[in-house]
LOROZA-241794 format. One record per residue (C-alpha): x, y, z. Coordinates in Angstrom, 3 decimals. Layout:
REM residues N
<<X; Y; Z>>,
...
This chain:
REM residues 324
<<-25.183; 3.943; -5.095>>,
<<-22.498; 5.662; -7.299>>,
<<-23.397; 9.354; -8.329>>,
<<-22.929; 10.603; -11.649>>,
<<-19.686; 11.900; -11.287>>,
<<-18.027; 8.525; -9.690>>,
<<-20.169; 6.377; -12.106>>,
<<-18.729; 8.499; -14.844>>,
<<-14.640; 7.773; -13.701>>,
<<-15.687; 4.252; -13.161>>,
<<-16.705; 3.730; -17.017>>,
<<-13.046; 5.195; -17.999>>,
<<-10.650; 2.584; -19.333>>,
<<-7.099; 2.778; -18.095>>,
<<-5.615; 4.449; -15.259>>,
<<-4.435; 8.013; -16.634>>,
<<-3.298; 11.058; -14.437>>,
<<-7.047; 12.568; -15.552>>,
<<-8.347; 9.275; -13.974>>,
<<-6.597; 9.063; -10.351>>,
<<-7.211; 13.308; -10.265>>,
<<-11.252; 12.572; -10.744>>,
<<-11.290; 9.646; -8.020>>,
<<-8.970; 11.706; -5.604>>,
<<-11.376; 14.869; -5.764>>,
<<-14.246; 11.672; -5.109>>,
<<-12.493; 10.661; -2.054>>,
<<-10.514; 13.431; -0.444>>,
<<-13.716; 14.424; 1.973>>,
<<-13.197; 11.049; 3.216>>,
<<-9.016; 10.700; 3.459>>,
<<-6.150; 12.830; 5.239>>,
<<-3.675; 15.081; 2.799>>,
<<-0.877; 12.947; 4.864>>,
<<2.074; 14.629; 5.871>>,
<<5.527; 14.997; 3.162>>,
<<8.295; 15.956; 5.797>>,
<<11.776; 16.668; 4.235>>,
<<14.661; 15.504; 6.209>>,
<<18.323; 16.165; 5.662>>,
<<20.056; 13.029; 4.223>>,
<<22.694; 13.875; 7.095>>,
<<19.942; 13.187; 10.265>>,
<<19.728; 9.342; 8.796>>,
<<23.671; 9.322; 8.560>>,
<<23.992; 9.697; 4.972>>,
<<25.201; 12.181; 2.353>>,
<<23.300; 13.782; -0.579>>,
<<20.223; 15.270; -1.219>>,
<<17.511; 15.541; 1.549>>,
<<15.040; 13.152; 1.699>>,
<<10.875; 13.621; 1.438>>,
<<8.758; 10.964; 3.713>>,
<<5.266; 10.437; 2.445>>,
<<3.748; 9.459; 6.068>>,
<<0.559; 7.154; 5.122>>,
<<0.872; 5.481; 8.910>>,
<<-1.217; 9.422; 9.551>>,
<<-3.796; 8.063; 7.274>>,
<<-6.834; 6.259; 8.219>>,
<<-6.882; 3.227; 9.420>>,
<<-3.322; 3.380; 9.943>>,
<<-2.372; 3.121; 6.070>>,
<<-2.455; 4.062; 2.874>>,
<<-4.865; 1.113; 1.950>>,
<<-8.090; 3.748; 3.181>>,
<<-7.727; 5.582; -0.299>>,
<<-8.529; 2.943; -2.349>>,
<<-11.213; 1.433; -0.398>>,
<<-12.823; 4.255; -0.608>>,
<<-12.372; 4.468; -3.937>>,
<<-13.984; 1.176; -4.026>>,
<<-16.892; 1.654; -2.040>>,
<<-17.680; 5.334; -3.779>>,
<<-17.203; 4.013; -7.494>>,
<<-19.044; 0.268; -7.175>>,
<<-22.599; -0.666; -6.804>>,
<<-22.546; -1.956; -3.785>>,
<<-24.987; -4.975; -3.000>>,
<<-27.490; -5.478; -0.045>>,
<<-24.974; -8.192; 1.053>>,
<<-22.626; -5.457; 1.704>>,
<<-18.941; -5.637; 0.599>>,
<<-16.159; -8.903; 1.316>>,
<<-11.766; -8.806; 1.388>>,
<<-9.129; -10.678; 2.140>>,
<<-6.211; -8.977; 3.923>>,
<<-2.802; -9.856; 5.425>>,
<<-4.124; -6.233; 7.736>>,
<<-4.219; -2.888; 6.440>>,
<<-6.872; -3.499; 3.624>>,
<<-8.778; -5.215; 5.787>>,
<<-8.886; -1.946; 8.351>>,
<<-9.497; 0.441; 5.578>>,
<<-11.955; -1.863; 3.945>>,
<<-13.903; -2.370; 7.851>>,
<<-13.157; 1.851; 8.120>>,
<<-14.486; 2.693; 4.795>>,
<<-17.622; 0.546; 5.353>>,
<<-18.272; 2.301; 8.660>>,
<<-18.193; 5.475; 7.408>>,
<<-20.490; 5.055; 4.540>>,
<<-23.198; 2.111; 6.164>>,
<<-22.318; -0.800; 4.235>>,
<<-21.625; -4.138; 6.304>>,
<<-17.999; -5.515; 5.681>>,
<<-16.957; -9.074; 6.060>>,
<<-13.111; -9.380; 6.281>>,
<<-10.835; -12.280; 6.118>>,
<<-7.366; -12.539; 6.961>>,
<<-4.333; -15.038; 8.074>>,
<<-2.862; -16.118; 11.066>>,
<<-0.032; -14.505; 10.234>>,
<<-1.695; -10.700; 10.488>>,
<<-0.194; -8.526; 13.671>>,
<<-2.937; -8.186; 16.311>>,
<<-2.873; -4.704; 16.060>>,
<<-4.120; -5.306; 12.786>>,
<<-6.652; -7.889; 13.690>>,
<<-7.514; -5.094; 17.043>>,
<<-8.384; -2.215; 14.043>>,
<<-10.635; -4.364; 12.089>>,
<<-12.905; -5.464; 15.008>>,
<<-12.988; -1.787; 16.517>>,
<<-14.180; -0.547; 12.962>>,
<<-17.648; -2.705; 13.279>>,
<<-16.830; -5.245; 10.711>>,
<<-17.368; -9.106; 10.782>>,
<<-14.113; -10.579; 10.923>>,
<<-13.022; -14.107; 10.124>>,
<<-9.292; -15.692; 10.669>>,
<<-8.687; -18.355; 8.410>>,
<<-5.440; -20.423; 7.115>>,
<<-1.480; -19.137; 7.277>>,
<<-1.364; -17.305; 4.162>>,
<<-3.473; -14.325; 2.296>>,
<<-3.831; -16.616; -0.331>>,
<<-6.471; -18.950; 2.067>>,
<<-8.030; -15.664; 2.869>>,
<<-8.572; -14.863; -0.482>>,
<<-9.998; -18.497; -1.377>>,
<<-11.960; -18.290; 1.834>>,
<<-13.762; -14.719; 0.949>>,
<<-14.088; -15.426; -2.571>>,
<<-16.040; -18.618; -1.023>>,
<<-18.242; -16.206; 0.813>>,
<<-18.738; -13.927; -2.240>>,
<<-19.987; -16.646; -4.328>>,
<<-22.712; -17.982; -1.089>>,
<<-23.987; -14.428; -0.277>>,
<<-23.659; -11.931; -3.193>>,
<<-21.225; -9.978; -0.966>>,
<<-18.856; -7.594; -3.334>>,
<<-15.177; -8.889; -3.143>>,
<<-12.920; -5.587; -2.436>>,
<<-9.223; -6.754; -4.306>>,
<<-6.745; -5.456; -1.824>>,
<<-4.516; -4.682; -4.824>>,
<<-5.332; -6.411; -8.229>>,
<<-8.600; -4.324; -9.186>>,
<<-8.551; -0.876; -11.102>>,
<<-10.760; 1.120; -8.703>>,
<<-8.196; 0.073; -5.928>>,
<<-5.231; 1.811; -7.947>>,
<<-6.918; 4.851; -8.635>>,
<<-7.305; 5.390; -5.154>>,
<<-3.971; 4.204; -4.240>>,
<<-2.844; 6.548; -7.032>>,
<<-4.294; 9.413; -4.866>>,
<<-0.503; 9.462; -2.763>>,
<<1.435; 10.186; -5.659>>,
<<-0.652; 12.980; -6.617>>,
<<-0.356; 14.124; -3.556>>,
<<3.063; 13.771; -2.661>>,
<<3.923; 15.237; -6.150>>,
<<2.036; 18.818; -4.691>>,
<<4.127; 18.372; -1.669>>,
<<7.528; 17.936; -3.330>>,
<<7.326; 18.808; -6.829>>,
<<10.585; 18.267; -7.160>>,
<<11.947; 15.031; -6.423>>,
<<13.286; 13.014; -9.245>>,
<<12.810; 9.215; -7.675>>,
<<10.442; 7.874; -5.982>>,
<<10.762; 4.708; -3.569>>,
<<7.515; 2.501; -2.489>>,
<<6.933; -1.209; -1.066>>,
<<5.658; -3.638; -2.976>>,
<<3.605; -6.018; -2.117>>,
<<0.597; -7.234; -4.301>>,
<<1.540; -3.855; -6.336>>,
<<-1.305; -1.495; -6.055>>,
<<0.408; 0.897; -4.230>>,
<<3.649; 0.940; -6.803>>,
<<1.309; 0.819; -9.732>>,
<<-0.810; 3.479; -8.214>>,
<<2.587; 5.595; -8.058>>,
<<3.507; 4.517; -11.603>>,
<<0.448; 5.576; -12.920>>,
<<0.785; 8.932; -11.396>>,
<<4.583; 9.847; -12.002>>,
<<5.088; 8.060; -15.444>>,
<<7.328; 10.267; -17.481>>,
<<7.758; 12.439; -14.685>>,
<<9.712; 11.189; -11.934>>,
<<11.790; 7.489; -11.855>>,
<<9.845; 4.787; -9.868>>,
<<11.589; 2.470; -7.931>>,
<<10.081; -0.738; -5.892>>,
<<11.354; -2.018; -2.498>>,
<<10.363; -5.703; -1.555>>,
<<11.390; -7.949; 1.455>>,
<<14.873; -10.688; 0.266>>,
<<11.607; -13.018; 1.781>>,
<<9.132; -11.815; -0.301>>,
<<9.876; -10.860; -4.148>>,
<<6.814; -10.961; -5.704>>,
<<7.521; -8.443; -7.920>>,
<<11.242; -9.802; -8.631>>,
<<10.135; -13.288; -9.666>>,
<<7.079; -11.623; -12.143>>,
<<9.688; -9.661; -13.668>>,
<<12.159; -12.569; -14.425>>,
<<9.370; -14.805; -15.332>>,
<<8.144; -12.509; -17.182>>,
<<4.435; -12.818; -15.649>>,
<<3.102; -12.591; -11.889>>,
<<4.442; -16.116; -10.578>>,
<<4.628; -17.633; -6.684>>,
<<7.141; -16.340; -4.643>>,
<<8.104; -17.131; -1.449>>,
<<5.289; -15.196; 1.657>>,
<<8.634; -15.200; 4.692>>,
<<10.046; -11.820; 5.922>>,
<<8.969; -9.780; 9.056>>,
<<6.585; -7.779; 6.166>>,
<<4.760; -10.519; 5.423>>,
<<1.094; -9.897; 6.835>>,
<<1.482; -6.738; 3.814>>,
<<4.168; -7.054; 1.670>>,
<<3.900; -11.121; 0.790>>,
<<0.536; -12.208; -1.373>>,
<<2.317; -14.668; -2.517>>,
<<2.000; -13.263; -6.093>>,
<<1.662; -10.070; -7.640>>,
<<-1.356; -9.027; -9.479>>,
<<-2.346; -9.616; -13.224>>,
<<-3.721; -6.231; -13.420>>,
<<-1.048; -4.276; -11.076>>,
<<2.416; -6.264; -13.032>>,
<<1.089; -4.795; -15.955>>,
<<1.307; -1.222; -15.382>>,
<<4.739; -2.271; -13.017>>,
<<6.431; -3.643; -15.513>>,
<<6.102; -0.987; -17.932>>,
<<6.336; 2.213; -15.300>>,
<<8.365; 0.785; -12.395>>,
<<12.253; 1.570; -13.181>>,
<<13.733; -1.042; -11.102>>,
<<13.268; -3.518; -7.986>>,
<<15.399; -3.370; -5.253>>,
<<15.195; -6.665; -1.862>>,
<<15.612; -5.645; 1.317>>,
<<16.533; -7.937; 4.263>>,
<<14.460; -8.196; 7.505>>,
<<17.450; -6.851; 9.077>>,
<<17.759; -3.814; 6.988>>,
<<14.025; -3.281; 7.811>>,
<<14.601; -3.710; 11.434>>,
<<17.176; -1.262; 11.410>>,
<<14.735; 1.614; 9.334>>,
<<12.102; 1.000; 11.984>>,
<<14.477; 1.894; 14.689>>,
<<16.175; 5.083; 12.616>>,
<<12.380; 6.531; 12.120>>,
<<11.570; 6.554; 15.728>>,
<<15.189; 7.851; 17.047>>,
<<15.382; 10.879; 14.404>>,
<<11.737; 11.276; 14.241>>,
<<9.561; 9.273; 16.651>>,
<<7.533; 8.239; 13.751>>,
<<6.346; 4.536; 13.934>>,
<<6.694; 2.583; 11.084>>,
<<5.259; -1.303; 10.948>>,
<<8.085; -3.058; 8.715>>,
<<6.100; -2.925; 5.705>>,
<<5.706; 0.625; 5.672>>,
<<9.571; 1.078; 6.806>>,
<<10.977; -1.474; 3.807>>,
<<11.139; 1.900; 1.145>>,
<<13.379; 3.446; 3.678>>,
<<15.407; 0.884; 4.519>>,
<<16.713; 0.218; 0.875>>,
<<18.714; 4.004; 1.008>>,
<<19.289; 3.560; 4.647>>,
<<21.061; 0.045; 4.066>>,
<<22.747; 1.096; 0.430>>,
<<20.578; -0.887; -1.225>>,
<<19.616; 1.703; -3.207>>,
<<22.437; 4.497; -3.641>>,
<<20.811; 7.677; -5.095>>,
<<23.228; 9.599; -7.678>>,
<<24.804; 13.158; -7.083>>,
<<21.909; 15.333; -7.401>>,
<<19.329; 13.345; -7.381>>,
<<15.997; 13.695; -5.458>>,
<<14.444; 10.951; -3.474>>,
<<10.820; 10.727; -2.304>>,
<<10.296; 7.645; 0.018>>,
<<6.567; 6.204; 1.416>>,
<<6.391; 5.617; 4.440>>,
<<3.188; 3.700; 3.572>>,
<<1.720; 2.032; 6.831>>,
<<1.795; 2.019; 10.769>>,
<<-0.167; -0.746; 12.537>>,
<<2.374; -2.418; 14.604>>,
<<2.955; -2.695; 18.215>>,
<<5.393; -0.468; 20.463>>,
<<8.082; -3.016; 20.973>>,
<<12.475; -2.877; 20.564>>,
<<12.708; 0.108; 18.426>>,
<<14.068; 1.541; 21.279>>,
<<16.912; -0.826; 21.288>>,
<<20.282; -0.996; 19.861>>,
């Protein structure tokens, strides 16, 4: 049952900086204030300004994805059927954490295609756990399915205002933490996280989106002018390839997000293994695809200029980032 105060944020229209600062204060008993390291641009091999890492793989559930299912599950009447999602991973672990932590039942579907240590989260969290089809589209179809037979309340992982707000919650943060950074640089995916970040920073720092060469969700809504299919490859895909971007989240992309830059699987690769040599942080490839676009040149930050990066998730398995 929503209290006042939540009910009150959730009868708001639009996502305003007023709006993501009420739902933070909501959820912050129940998230981590991750971690904003700065690290000279020289460690990584590069020149310029240092660089701040947001480090969401600290949060829980091993992503960023925790802030707005708790924003979900604090702002939503939630039925007697409990709550439903569909998940390449990560939303499904913060949707299966969140429900643990405040007694609802979860039912979460996901693909073939997410990482067992993704799959391993969701089943140690308590929740009922279904793996169905190739895609996170068939997940989707599949919960939706469920929603419809037992009153369950679907839980968008992206495409649903309650889950920006809360994703919103990291740029406000990471805006405390380094109020001075000029750009920011996030992975896209479905787009809640970038248009969380958008909603935050707009007119105050440039946004930029990183997405997969495999997976340009984003990319193709932009030229289309409207969320379209895109191809669901790259080594990202169980959380950076829905398929298509949201209705609700290429909206507030299009008009806040400054620019889209792809990444290959190699240059992703490669960010992994820089992370854990100058830091021994571990990044899963989604979380490391920001990164890689200034670690590959992709994106080339001018003289002067400040870059924040998200480091935004970190359920993956302890294998080759050791090697060459």
């Amino acid at each position: 049952m929503p209290t006042m105060s939540s009910a009150s944020v959730a009868a708001g229209r639009g996502i305003t900086r007023e709006r993501i600062a009420e739902v933070e204060r909501l959820i912050r008993p129940h998230i981590r204030r991750t971690p904003a390291v700065e690290v000279a641009a020289a460690d990584f091999a590069l020149v310029g300004e240092p660089l701040a890492l947001k480090l969401e793989m600290m949060q829980h559930a091993g992503s960023f994805k925790a802030r707005g299912a708790f924003a979900n599950l604090l702002l939503r009447e939630i039925p007697q059927a409990g709550v439903v999602a569909a998940s390449g991973g990560n939303h499904g672990a913060a949707v299966a954490f969140a429900a643990r932590a405040t007694g609802v039942h979860a039912k979460i579907f996901v693909p073939r295609v997410s990482s067992p240590a993704k799959v391993q989260r969701i089943r140690e969290y308590g929740a009922d756990l279904t793996i169905v089809g190739e895609t996170y589209g068939e997940a989707l179809a599949a919960s939706e399915q469920w929603a419809r037979e037992t009153g369950a309340l679907p839980v968008h992982a992206f495409d649903q205002d309650e889950t920006i707000l809360g994703q919103a919650s990291v740029g406000l943060e990471l805006e405390s933490q380094a109020p001075d950074r000029t750009t920011i640089l996030a992975g896209v995916g479905g787009g809640g996280l970038i248009a969380g970040i958008a909603s935050w920073y707009a007119g105050h720092a440039r946004v930029v989106g990183v997405e997969p060469e495999g997976a340009p969700t984003l990319t193709k809504a932009l030229e289309a002018g409207r969320p379209v299919d895109a191809p669901a490859g790259s080594i990202a895909a169980d959380s950076l390839a829905p398929t298509r971007v949201g209705e609700r989240t290429f909206e507030i992309a299009r008009a806040g997000v400054d620019r889209v830059v792809l990444v290959s699987d190699d240059d992703i690769r490669q960010a992994r293994r820089a992370l854990w040599r100058t830091l021994r942080v571990v990044a899963e490839p989604g979380g490391a695809a920001a990164l890689s676009a200034v670690l590959s040149g992709r994106y080339r930050p001018a003289p002067g200029e400040r870059v924040a990066i998200v480091l935004s998730g970190g359920n993956t398995v302890l294998t080759g980032l050791d090697e060459p």
